[in-house]
C-alpha positions in Angstrom: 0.0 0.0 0.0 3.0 2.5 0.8 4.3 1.6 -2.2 1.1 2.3 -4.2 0.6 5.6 -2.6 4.3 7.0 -2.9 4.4 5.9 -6.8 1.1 8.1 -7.0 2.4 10.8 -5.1 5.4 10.7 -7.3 3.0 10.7 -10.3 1.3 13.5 -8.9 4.7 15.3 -8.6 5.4 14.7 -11.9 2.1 16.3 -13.2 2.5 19.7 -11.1 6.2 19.7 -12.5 5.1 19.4 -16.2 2.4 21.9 -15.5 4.4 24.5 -13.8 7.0 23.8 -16.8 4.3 24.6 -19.4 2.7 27.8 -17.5 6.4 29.3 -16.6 9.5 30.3 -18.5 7.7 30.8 -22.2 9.2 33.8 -24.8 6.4 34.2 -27.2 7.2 35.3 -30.5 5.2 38.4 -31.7 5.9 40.0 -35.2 3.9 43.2 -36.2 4.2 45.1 -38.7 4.1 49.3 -37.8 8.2 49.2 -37.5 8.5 53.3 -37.6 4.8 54.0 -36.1 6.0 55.0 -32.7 2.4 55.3 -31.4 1.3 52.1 -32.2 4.1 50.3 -30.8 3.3 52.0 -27.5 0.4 50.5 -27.6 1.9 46.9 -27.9 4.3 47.3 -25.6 1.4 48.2 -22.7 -0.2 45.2 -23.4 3.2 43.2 -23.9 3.2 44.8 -20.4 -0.4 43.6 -19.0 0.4 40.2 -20.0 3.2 39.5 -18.7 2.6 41.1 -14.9 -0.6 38.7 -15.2 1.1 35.6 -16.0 4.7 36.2 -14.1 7.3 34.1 -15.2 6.1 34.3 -19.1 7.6 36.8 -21.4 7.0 38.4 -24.9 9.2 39.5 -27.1 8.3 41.7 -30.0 9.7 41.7 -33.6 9.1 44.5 -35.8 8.8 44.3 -39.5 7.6 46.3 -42.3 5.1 44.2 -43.3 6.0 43.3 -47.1 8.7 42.0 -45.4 6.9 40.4 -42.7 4.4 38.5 -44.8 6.8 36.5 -47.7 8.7 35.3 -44.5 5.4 34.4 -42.3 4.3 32.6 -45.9 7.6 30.5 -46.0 7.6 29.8 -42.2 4.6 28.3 -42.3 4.4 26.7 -44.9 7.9 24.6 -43.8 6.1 24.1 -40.5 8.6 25.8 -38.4 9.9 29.3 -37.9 6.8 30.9 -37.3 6.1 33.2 -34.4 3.3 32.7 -31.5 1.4 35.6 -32.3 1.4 37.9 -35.7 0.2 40.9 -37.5 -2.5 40.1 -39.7 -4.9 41.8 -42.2 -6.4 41.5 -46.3 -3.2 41.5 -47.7 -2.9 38.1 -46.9 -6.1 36.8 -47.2 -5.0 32.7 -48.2 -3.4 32.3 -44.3 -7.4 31.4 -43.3 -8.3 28.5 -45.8 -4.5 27.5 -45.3 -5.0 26.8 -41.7 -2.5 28.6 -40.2 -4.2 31.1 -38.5 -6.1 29.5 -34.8 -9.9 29.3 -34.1 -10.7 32.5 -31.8 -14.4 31.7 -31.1 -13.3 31.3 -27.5 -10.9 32.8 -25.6 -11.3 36.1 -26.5 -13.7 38.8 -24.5 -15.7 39.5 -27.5 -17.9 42.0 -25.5 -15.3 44.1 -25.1 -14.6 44.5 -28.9 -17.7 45.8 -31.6 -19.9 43.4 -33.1 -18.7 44.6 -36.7 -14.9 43.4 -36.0 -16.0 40.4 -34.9 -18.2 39.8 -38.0 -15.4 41.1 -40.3 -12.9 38.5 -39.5 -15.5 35.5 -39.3 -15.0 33.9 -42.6 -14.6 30.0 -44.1 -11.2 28.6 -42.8 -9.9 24.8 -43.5 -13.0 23.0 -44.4 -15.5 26.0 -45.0 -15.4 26.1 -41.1 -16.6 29.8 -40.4 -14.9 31.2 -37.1 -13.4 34.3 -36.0 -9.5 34.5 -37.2 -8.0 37.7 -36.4 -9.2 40.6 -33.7 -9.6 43.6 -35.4 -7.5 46.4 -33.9 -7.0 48.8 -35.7 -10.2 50.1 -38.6 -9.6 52.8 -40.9 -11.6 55.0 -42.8 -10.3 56.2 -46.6 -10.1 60.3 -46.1 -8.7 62.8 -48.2 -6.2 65.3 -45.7 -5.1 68.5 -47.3 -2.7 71.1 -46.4 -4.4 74.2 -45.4 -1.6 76.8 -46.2 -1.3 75.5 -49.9 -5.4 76.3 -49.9 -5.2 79.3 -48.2 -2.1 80.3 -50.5 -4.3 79.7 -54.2 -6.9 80.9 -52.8 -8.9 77.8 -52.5 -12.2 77.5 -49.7 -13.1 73.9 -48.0 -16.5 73.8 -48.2 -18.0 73.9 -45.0 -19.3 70.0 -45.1 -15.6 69.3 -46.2 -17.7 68.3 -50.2 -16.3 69.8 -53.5 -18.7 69.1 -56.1 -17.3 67.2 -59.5 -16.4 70.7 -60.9 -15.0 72.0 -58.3 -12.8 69.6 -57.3 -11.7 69.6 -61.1 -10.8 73.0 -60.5 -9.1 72.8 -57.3 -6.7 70.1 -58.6 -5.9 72.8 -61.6 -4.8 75.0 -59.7 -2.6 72.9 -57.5 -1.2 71.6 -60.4 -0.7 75.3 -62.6 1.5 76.6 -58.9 3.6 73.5 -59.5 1.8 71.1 -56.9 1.5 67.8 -57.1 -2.6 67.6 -56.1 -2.4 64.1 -55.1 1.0 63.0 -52.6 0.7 59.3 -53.9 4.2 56.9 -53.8 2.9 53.3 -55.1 6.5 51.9 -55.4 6.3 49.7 -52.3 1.9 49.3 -51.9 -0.5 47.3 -54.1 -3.1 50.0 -53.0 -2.2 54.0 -52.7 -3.2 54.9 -56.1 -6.6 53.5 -55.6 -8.2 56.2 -53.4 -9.0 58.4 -55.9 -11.0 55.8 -58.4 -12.6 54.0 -55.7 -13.8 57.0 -53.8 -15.3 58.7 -57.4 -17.2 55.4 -57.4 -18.6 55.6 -54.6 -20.0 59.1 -55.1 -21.6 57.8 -58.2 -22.6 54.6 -57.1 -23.3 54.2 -53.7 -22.1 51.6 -51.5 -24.4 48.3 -52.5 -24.0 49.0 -56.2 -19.7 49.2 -55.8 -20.2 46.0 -53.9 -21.5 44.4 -56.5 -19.5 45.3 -59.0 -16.5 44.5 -57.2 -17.9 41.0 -56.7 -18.3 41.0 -60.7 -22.3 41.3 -60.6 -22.3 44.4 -62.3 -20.1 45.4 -65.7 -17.4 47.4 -65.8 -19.1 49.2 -69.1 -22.0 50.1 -66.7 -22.6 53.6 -68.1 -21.6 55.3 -64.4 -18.5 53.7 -64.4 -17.6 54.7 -67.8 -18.2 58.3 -67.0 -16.2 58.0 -63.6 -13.4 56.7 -65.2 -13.4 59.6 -67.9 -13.5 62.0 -65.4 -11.1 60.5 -63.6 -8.3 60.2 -66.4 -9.6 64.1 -67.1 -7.8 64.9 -63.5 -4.5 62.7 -64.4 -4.0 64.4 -67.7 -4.0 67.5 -65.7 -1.3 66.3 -63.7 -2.8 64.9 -60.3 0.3 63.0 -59.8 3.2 63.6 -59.0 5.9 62.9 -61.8 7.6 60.8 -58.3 5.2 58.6 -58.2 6.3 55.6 -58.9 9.7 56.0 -57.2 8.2 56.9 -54.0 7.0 54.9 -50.7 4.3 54.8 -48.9 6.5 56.6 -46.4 8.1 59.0 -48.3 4.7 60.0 -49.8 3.8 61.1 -46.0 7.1 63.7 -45.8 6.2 64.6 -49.5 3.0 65.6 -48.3 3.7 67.4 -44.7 7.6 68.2 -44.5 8.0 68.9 -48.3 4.8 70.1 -49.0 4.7 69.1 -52.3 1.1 68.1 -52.6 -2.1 69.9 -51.7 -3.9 66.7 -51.3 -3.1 63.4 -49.5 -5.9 60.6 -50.3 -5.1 57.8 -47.7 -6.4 55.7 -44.7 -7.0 57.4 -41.6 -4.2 55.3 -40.1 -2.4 58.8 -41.5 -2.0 59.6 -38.3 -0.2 56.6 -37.4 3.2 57.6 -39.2 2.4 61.5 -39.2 1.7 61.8 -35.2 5.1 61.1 -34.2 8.2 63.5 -33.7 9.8 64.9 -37.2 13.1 63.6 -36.4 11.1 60.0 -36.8 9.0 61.4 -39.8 6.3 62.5 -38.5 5.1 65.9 -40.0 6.5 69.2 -38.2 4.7 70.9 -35.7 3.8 73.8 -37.4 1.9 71.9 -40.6 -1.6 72.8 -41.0 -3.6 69.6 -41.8 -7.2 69.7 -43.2 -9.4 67.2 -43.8 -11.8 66.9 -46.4 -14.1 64.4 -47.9 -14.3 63.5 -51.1 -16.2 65.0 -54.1 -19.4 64.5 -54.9 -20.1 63.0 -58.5 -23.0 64.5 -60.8 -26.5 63.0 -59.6 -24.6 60.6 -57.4 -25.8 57.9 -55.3 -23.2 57.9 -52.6 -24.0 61.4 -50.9 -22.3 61.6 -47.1 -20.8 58.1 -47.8 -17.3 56.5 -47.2 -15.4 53.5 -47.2 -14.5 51.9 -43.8 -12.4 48.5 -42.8 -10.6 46.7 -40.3 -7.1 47.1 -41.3 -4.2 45.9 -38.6 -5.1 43.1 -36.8 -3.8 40.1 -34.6 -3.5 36.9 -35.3 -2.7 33.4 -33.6 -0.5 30.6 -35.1 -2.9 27.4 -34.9 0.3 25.5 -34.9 2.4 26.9 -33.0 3.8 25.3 -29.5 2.3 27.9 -27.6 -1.6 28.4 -28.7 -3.5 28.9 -25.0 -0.8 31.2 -23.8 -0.8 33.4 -27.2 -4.1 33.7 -27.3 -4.0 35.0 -23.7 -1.6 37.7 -25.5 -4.5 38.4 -27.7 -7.0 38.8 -24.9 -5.7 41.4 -23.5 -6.5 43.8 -26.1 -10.2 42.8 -25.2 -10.3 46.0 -22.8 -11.8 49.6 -23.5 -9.0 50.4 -21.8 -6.5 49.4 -24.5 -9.4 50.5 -26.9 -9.2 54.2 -25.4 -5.0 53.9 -25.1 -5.3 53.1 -29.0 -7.4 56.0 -29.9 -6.0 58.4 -27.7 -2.5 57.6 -28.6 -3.0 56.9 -32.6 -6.1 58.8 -33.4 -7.4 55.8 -35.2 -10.1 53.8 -35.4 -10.2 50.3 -33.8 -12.6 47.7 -33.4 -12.0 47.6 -29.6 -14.8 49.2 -27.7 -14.0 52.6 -26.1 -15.0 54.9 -23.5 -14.9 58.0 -25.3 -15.0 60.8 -22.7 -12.4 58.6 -20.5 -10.2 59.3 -23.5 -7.3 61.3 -22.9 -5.2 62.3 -25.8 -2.9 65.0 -26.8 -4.0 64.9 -30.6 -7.7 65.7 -29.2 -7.8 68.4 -32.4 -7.6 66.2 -34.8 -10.3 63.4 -33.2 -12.6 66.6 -32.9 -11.9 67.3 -37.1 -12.1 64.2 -37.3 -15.6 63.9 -35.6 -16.5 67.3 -37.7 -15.5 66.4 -41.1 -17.3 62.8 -40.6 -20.4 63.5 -38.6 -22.7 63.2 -41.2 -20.9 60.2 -43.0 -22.5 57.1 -43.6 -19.6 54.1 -43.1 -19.8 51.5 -45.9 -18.2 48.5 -44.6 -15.5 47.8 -47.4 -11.9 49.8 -48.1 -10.1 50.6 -50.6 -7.6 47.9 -49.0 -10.5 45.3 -48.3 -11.4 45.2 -52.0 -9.4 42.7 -52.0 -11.1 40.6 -50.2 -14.4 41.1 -52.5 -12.5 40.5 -55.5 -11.4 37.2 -57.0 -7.4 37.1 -56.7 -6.9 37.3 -60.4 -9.4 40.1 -60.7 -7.4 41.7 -58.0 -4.3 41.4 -60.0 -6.1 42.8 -62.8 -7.7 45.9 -60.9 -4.1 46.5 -59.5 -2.4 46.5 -62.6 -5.1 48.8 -64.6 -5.7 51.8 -61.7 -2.8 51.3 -59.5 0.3 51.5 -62.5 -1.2 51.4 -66.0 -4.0 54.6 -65.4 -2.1 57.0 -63.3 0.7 56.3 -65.6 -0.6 57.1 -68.7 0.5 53.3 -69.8 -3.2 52.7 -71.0 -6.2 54.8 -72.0 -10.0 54.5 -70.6 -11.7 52.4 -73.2 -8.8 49.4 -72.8 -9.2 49.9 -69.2 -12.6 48.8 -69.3 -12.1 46.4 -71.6 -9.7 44.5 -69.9 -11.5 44.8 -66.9 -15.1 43.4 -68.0 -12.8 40.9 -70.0 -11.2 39.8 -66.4 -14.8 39.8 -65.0 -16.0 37.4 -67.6 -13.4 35.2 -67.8 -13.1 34.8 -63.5 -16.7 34.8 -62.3 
């Protein structure tokens, strides 16, 4: 009997001693993208922070990446099965990690009343199998705005209309006379991003449009010689033979289009996500714009008899994502967890001035960029969110028709490579030919 009982004490032993060995002494890996966003790491590291003083003896270490960099070498890592992190930056870029598998099941785990039903339903998709689950927690959800520089206006004599609207005309002839002082109208770089020369087209059509109807024809239900997209892409070529762009266009980054924009002031206009503030809030000597710049915000112009009055494109953008076969799955999606918190959610705003899908406490918000979330607030307060992006087109779009689209408004457009009638060819051709 001693002898029974001591062997299953020992085994007892042994159980407490594996436990304690998988609860203690963990690094988990976390790679995010947001390398030279100051703000945004701040937020990471507070919750690198919260996790850890919950679950003492566990650390996390933090990799930052710029994420075209970040995403060939999650691809490879997974797809060898090793040299993966714990936990990763996620978002549509990438949108082949679901059915792959490599992303884990989050429909537990996660305080889901803490974040907003909408992020939640944006990441709930068909993984391995058709299985639909939540994959990624949406942190960070940008809108698609059009910032301006109010000493260029004020210089050539240009008025922002006081709902922040220029009608098709106007706008016409607010980007001549940008470009006749010698200003770029539009601070585009599309060297390093699939997507920054897509603002302009997307936004037109959604003027004309209206939400439902760019929905559709981004899921190839509608043709591309649909009489209102014929006349928005006329109009829109109108603004490029003008000379929107800038002749840099195509040499310059996404973050060399910000300084372009604020320090250089080379541009009157910068259409881009509202994570703008993400690169531009942070001190000059780090690229952030100088403290004297005087940003506007408009929105963008209203098409003739348009169906998309007051509305704008919205998506979940930077998220957070699980490896489903990594070593380390319960404890990293503890990691994830703790953004589940107003408190991070008001930390995120206050800090970045962007969006998120976590819920906040907005008077408990304290921020020093509380100017811009009131122009923000101003500017938008009338706007009615559309829940697709410029960037989430993507995800709408069949890959090849992605590839298409990219090629035809992102390079071959803006760059005079290809004229409006072989645009839409080539685009209703694509439609046909990958319904």
């Amino acid at each position: 009997m001693r002898k029974l009982t001591g062997r299953l004490l020992l085994g007892v032993f042994a159980l407490v001693v594996g436990l304690n060995t998988a609860a203690y002494g963990v690094d988990l890996k976390w790679w995010s993208h947001w390398a030279i966003e100051e703000n945004k790491k701040f937020v990471l590291f507070e919750v690198k922070k919260r996790f850890e003083a919950k679950h003492p003896g566990n650390t996390v270490t933090i990799t930052f990446y710029e994420k075209q960099n970040m995403f060939p070498t999650l691809r490879a890592g997974f797809t060898a099965g090793s040299g993966f992190p714990d936990i990763f930056y996620y978002e549509a870029d990438v949108p082949e990690f679901i059915p792959a598998g490599w992303l884990a099941d989050m429909s537990t785990g996660i305080r889901w009343e803490n974040f907003e039903p909408s992020a939640k339903a944006f990441w709930t998709r068909p993984g391995p199998g058709g299985k639909m689950a939540p994959w990624a927690l949406a942190i960070e959800s940008a809108s698609d705005e059009l910032y301006y520089n109010k000493k260029i206006f004020r210089q050539l004599g240009i008025t922002a209309p006081a709902d922040g609207v220029f009608t098709q005309d106007q706008f016409k002839d607010v980007v001549g006379k940008c470009v006749k002082a010698g200003y770029a109208a539009f601070a585009s770089g599309t060297s390093d991003r699939e997507y920054t020369a897509l603002y302009i087209p997307s936004e037109l059509l959604l003027g004309k449009m209206g939400g439902d109807e760019v929905k559709k024809l981004v899921r190839g239900e509608l043709s591309w010689k649909d009489p209102r997209v014929v006349e928005v892409f006329r109009y829109y070529r109108e603004l490029i033979d003008m000379g929107a762009y800038s002749k840099a266009m195509t040499s310059m980054t996404l973050a060399e289009s910000h300084r372009y924009f604020h320090t250089d002031q080379k541009a009157a206009m910068f259409p881009v996500s509202s994570w703008y503030t993400g690169r531009s809030f942070v001190p000059p000597e780090k690229g952030g714009q100088p403290k004297d710049f005087e940003l506007g915000m408009l929105n963008y112009p209203m098409m003739k008899d348009g169906k998309g009055q007051n509305q704008k494109y919205i998506g979940y953008q930077g998220s957070l994502a699980v490896a489903a076969k990594g070593p380390n799955v319960p404890l990293a999606m503890e990691v994830a967890n703790t953004f589940a918190d107003p408190e991070i959610g008001n930390l995120w705003v206050g800090k970045t001035g962007i969006q998120t899908g976590i819920k906040t406490d907005v008077p408990k918000i304290d921020s020093p960029i509380k100017w811009y979330i009131e122009m923000f607030s101003q500017v938008n307060k009338t706007t009615k969110w559309q829940d697709i992006a410029v960037q989430t087109f993507k995800l709408n779009m069949k890959p090849e028709m992605w590839e298409v689209w990219v090629s035809i408004i992102q390079q071959g457009l803006p760059n005079k490579l290809i004229g409006v009638d072989q645009a839409l060819d080539k685009l209703e051709a694509a439609r046909m030919k990958f319904k």
